[in-house]
PALUMPA-600141 format. One record per residue: residue number from 1; residue in one letter; x, y, z of N, C-alpha, C in turn. Coordinates in steps of 0.1 Angstrom, whole numbers, always signed. Example, Ala and Ser with C-alpha at 12.3 -4.5 7.8 and 13.67 -1.06 7.14 Angstrom:
// residues 2
[pt 1, A, [+132, -57, +78], [+123, -45, +78], [+132, -33, +78]]
[pt 2, S, [+128, -22, +71], [+137, -11, +71], [+129, +0, +79]]
// end
This chain:
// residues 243
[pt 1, X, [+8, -12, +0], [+0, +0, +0], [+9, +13, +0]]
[pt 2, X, [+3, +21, -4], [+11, +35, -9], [+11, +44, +6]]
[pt 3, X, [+21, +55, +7], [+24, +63, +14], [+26, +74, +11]]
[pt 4, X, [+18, +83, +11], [+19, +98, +7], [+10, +103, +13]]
[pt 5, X, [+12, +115, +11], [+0, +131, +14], [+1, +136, +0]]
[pt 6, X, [-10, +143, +0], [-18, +150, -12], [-10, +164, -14]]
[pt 7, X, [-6, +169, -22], [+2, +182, -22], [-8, +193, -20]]
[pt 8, X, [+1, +207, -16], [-10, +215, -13], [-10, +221, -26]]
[pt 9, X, [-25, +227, -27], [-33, +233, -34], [-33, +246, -34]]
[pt 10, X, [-28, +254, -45], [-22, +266, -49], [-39, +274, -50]]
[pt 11, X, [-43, +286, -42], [-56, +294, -48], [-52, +308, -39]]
[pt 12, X, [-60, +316, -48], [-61, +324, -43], [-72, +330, -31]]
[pt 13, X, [-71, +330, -17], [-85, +331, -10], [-89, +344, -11]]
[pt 14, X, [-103, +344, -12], [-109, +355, -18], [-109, +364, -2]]
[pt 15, X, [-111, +381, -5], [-112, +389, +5], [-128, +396, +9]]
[pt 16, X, [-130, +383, +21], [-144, +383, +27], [-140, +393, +38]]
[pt 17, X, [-154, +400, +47], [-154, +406, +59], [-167, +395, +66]]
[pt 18, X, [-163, +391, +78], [-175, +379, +82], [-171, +382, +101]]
[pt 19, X, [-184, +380, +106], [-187, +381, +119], [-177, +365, +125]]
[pt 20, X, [-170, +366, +136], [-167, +357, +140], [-178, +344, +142]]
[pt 21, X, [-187, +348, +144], [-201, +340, +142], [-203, +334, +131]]
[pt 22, X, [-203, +339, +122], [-209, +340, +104], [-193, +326, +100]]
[pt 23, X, [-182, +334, +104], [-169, +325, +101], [-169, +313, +107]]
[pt 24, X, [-176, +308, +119], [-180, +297, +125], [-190, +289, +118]]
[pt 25, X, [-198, +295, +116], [-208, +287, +107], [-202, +281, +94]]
[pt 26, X, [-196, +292, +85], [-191, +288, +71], [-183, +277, +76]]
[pt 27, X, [-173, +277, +85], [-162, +265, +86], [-169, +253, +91]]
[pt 28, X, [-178, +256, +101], [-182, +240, +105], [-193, +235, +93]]
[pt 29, X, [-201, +243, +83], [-208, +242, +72], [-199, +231, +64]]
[pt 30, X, [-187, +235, +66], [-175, +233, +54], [-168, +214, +58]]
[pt 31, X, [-167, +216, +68], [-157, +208, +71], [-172, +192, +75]]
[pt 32, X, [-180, +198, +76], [-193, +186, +77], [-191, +181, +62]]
[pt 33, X, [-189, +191, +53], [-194, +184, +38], [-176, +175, +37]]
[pt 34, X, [-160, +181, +38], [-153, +176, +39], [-155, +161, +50]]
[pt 35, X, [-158, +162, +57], [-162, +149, +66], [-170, +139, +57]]
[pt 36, X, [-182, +144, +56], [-192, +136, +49], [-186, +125, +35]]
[pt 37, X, [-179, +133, +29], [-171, +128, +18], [-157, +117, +18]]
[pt 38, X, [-151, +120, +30], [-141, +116, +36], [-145, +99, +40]]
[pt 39, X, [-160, +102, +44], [-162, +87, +50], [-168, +83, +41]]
[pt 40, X, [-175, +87, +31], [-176, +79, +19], [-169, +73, +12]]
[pt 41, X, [-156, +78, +6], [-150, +74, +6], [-140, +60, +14]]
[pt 42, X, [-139, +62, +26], [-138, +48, +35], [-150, +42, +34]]
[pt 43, X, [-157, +46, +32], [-169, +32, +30], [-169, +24, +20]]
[pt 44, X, [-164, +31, +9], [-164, +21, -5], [-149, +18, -4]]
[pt 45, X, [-142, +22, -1], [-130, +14, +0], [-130, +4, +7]]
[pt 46, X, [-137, +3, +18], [-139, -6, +31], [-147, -17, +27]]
[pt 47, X, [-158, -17, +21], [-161, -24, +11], [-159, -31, -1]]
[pt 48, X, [-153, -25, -10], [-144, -31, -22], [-134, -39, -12]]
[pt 49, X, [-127, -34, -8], [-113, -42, +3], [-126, -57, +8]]
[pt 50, X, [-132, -54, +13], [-140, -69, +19], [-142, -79, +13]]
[pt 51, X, [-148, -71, +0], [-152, -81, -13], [-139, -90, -21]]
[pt 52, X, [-130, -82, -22], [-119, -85, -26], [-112, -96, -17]]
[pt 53, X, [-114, -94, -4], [-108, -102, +7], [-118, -113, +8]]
[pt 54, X, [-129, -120, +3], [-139, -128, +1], [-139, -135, -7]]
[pt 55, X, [-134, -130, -18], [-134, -135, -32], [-119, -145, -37]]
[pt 56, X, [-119, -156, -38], [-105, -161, -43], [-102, -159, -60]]
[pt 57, X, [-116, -156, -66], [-110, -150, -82], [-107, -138, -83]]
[pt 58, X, [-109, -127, -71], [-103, -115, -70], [-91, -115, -65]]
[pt 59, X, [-86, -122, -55], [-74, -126, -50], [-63, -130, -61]]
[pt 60, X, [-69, -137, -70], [-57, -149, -77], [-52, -133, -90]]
[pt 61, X, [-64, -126, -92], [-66, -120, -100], [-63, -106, -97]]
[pt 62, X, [-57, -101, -84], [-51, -94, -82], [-38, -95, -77]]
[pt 63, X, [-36, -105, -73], [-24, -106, -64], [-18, -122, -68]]
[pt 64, X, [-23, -126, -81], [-19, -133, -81], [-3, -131, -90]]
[pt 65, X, [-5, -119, -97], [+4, -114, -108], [+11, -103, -97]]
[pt 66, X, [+27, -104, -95], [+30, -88, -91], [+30, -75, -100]]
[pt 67, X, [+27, -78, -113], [+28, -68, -120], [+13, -65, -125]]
[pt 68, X, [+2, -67, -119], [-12, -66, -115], [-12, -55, -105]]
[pt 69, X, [-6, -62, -95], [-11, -54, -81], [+6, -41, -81]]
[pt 70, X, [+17, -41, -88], [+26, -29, -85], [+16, -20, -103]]
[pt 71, X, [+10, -25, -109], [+0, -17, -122], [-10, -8, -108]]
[pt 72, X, [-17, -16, -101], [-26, -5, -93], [-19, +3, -86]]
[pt 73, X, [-8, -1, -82], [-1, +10, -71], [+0, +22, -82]]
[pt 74, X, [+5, +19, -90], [+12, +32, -100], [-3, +38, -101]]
[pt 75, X, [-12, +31, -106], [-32, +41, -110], [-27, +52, -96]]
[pt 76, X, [-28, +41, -86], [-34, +52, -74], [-20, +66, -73]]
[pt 77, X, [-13, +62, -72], [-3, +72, -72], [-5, +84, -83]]
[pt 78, X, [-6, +74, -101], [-10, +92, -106], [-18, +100, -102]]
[pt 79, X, [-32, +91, -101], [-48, +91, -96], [-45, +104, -88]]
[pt 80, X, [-36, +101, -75], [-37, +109, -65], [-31, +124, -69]]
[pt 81, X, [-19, +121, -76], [-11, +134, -77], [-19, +142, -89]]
[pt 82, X, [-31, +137, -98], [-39, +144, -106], [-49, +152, -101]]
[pt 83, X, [-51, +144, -92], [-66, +151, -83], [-59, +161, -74]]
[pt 84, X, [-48, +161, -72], [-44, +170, -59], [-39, +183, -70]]
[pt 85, X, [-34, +179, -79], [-27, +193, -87], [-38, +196, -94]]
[pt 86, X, [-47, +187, -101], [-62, +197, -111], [-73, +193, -105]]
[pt 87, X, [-73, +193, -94], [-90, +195, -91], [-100, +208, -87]]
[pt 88, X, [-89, +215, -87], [-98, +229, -89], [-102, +234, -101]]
[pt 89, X, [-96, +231, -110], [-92, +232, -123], [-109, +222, -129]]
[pt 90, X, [-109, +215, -128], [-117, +203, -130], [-134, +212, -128]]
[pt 91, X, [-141, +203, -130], [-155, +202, -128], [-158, +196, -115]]
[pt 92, X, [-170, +202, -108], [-170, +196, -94], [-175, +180, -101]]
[pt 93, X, [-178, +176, -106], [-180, +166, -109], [-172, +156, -112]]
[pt 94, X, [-165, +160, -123], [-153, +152, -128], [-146, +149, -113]]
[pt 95, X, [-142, +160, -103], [-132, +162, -92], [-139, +150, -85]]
[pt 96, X, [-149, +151, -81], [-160, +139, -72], [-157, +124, -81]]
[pt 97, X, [-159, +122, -91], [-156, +111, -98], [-143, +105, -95]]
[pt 98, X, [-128, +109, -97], [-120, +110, -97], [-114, +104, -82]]
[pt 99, X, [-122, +113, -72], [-118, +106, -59], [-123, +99, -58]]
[pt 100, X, [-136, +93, -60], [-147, +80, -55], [-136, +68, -62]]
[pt 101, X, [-133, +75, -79], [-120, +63, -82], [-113, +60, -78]]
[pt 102, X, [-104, +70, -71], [-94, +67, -61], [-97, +54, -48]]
[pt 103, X, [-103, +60, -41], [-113, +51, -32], [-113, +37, -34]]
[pt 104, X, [-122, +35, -48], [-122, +22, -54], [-110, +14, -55]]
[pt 105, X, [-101, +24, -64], [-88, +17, -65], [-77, +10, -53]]
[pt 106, X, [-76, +21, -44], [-76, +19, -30], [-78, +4, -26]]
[pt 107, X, [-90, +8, -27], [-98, -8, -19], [-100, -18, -25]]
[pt 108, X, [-93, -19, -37], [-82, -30, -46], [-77, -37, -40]]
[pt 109, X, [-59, -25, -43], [-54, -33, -29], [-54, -31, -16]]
[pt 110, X, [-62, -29, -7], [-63, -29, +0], [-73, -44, +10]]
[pt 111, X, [-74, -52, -6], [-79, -64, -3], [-72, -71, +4]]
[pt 112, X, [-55, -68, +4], [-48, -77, +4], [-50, -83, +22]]
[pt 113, X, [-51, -67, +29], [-48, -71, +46], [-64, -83, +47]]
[pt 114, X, [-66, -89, +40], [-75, -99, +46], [-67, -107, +42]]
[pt 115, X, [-60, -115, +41], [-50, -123, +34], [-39, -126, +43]]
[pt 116, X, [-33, -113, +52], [-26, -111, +57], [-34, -111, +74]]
[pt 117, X, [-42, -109, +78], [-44, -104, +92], [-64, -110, +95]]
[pt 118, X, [-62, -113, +106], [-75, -116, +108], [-88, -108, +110]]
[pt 119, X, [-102, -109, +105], [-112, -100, +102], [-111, -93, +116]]
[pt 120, X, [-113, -103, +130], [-115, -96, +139], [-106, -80, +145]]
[pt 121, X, [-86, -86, +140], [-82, -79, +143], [-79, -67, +132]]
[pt 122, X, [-85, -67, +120], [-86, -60, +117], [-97, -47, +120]]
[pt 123, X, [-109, -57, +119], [-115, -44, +127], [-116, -36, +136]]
[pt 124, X, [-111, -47, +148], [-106, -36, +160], [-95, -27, +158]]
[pt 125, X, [-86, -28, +148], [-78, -24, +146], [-82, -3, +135]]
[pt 126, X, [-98, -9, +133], [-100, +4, +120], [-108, +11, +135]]
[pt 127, X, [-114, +5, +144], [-118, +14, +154], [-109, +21, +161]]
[pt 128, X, [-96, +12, +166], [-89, +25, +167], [-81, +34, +161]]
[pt 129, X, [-78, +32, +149], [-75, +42, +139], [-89, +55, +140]]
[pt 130, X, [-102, +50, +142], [-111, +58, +137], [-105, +70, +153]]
[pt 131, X, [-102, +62, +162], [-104, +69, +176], [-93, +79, +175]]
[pt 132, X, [-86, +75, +176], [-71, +81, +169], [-70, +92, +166]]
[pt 133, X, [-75, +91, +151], [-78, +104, +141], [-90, +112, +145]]
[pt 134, X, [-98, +109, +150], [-111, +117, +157], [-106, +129, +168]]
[pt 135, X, [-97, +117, +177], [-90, +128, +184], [-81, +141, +183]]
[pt 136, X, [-72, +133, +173], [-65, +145, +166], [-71, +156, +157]]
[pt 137, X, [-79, +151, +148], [-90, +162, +139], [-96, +172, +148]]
[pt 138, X, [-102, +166, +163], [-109, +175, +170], [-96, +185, +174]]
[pt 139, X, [-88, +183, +176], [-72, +188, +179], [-68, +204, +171]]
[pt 140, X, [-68, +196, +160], [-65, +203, +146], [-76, +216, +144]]
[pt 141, X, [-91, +213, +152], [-97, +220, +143], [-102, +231, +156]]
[pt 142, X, [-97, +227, +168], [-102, +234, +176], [-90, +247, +184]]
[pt 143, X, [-80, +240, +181], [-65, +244, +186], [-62, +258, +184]]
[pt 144, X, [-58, +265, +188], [-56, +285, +185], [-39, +281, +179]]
[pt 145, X, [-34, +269, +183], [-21, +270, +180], [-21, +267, +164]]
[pt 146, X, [-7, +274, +161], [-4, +272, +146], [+3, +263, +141]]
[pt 147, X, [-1, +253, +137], [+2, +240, +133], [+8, +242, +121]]
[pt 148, X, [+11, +252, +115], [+16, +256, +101], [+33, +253, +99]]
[pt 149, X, [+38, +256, +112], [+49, +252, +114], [+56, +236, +116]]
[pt 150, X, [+48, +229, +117], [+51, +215, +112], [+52, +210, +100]]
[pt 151, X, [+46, +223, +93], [+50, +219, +78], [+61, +212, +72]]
[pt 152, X, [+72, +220, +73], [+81, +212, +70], [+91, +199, +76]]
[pt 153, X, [+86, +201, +86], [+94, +187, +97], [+84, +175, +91]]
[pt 154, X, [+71, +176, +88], [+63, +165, +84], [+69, +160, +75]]
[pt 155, X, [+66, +172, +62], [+72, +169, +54], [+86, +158, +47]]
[pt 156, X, [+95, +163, +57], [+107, +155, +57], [+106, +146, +62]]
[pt 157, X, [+98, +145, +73], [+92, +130, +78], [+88, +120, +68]]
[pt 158, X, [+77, +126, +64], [+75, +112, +52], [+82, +109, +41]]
[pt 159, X, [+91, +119, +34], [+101, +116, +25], [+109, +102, +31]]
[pt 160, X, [+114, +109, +48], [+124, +97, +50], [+117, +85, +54]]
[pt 161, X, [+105, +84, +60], [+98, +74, +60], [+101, +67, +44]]
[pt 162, X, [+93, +72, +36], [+93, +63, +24], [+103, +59, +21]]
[pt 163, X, [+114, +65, +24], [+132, +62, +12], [+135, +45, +32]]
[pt 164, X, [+130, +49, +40], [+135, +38, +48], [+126, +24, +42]]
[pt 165, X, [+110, +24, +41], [+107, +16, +39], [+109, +9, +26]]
[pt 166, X, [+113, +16, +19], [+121, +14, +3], [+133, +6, +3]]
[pt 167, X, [+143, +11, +9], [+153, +4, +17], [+151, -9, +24]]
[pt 168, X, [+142, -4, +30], [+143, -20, +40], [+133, -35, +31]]
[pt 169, X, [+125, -26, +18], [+124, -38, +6], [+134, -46, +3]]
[pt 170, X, [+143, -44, +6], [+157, -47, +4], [+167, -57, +12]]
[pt 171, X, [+165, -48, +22], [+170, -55, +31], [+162, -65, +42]]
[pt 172, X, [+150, -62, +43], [+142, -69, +53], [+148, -71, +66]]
[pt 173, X, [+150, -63, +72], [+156, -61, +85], [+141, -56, +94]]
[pt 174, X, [+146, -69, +104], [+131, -68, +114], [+132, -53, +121]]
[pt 175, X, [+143, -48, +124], [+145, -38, +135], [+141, -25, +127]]
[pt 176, X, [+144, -24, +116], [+140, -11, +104], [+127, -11, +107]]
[pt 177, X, [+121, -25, +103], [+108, -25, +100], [+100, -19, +113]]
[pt 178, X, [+101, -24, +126], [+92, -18, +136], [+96, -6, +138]]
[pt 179, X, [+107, +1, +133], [+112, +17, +140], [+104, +30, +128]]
[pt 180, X, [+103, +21, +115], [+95, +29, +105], [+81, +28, +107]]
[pt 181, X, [+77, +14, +113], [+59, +14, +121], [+58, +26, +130]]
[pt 182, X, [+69, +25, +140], [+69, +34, +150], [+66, +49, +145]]
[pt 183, X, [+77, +51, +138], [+74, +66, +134], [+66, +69, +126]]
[pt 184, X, [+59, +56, +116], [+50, +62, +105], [+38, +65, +117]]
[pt 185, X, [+33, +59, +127], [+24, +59, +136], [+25, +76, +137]]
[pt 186, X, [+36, +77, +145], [+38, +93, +148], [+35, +103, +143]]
[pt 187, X, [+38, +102, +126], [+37, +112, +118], [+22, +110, +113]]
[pt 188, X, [+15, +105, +111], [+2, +106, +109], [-7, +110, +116]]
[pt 189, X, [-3, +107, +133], [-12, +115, +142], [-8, +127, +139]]
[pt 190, X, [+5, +131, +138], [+7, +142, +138], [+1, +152, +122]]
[pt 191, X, [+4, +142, +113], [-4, +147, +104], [-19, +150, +102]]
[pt 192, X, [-26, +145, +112], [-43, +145, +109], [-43, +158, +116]]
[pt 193, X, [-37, +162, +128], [-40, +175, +135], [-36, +188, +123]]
[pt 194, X, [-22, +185, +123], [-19, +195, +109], [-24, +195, +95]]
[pt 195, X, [-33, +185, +92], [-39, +189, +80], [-57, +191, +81]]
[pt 196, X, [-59, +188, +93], [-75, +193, +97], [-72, +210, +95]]
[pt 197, X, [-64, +216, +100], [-63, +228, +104], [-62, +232, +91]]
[pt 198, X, [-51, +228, +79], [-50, +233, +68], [-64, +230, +59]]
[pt 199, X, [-69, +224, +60], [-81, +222, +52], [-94, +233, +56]]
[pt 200, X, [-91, +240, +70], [-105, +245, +74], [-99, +260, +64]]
[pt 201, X, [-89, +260, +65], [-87, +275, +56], [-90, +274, +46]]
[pt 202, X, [-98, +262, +36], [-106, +260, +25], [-117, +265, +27]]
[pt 203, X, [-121, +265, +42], [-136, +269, +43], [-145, +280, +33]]
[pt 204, X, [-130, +293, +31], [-138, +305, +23], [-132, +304, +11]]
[pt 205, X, [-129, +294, +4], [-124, +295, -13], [-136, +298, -19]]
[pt 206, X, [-153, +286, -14], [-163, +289, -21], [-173, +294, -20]]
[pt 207, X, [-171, +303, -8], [-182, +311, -5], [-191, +314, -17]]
[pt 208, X, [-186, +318, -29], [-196, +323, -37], [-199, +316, -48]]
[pt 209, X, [-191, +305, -48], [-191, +298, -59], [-194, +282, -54]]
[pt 210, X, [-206, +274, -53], [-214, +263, -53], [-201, +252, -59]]
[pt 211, X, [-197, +254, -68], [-187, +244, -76], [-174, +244, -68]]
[pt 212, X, [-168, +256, -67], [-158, +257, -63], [-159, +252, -44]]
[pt 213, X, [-171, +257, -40], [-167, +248, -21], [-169, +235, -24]]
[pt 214, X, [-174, +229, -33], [-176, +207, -35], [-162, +208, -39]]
[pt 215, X, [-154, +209, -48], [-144, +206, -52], [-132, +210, -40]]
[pt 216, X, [-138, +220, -31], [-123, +224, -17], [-128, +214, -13]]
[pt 217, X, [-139, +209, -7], [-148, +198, +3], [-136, +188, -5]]
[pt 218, X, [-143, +184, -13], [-138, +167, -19], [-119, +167, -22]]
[pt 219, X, [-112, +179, -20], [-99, +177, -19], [-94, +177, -4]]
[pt 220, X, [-100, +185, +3], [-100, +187, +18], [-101, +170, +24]]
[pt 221, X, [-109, +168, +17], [-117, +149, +16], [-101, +142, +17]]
[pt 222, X, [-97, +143, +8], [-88, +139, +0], [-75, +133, +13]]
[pt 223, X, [-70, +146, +16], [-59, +150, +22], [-65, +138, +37]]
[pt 224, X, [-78, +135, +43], [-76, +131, +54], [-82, +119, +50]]
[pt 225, X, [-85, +115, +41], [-91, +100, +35], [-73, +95, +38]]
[pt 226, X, [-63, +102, +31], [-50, +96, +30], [-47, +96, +46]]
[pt 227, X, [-44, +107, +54], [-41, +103, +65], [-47, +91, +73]]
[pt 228, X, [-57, +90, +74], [-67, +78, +78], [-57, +65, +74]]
[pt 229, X, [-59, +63, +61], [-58, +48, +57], [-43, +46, +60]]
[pt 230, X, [-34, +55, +58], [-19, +57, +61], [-20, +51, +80]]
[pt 231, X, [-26, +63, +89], [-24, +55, +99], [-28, +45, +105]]
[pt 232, X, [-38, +38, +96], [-47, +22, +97], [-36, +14, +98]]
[pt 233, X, [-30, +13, +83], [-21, +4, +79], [-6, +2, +92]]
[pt 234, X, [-2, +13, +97], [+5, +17, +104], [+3, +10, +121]]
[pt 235, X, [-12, +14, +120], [-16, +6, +135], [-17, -10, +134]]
[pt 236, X, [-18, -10, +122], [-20, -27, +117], [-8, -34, +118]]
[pt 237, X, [+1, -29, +118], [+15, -35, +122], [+15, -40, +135]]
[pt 238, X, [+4, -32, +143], [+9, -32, +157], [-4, -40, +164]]
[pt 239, X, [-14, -39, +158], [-26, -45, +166], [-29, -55, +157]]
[pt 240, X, [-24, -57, +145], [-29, -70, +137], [-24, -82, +139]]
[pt 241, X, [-34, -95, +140], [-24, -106, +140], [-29, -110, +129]]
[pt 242, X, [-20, -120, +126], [-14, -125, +115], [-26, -138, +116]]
[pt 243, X, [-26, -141, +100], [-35, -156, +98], [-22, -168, +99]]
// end
């Protein structure tokens, strides 16, 4: 399964005057529709993933070929970096399409952790991911602190995360492997607080424009659909047993 965040999204925010009241409403208006979308998204991934994990002609037929299942990794990867750089650009429609794709594709492979890990502990395992990120989101979105400044320490976090677990493809060293569990754990909680926060400053891109707030909503979507399943997989190192 893949490892990234969504790049940030270049706009200009328009110059509103709004009652601290009025600015409350627009963000929590905003970030309900980003929510709403978010878990649609995990629902049809969560689903596709089940069916896939059910099915032994979807199994043989995805995972039976490695150049089947590293063909989806590459979809989801452009998938992601298309929708993150033109979906403002796009139609709210097309942009909504595109993610639900993503999602889908996702929950491809994402069939695989049935294969790998037992139903039970997987699922206790997506409740506490759900608890996890709940807490931090509420973190992110309620916090006066500026979380803007983790920008780039994150950043570098997941670069080096990814070049270690790349590496240790290689090498298969047990001790890499649990210290990149460890930290990926870290950096995702840490990322769901810092990217709730960056998402609510989407709240006024569409004040006036119907098209333009679905398309902040379903990228805003975007950015914490990835943190989610990033620190799922992550917790699943740690709470999953093995078949």
């Amino acid at each position: 399964m893949e490892q990234f965040t969504s790049e940030e999204t270049p706009y200009q925010q328009p110059q509103l005057t709004l009652t601290p009241e009025e600015a409350s409403r627009v963000t929590g208006r905003f970030m309900t529709r980003v929510y709403g979308w978010m878990a649609a998204a995990l629902a049809l991934s969560g689903a596709v993933a089940l069916w896939v994990g059910s099915s032994a002609t979807m199994q043989e037929l995805l995972f039976g070929s490695r150049w089947v299942f590293l063909g989806l990794l590459l979809a989801q990867v452009v998938t992601v970096g298309f929708l993150s750089g033109k979906g403002l650009e796009w139609s709210a429609g097309t942009t909504t399409g595109v993610f639900m794709g993503y999602a889908l594709l996702n929950g491809l492979t994402l069939g695989i952790i049935f294969l790998l890990y037992t139903a039970e502990s997987i699922a206790s395992t997506f409740f506490i991911t759900a608890g996890t990120f709940g807490v931090m989101s509420l973190y992110g979105y309620f916090t006066g602190t500026d979380l803007s400044r983790w920008g780039n320490l994150l950043f570098m976090g997941v670069i080096g995360l990814i070049l270690a677990s790349v590496v240790n493809m290689f090498l298969a060293s047990s001790t890499l492997y649990w210290i990149t569990s460890f930290v990926g754990v870290l950096l995702f909680v840490a990322l769901t607080a810092y990217d709730t926060q960056k998402v609510k400053t989407l709240a006024f891109l569409g004040l006036e424009d119907e098209s333009t707030d679905r398309k902040a909503a379903v990228l805003g979507a975007l950015t914490l659909y990835l943190d989610f399943i990033n620190l799922f997989l992550y917790l699943l190192r740690f709470f999953g047993r093995r078949r």
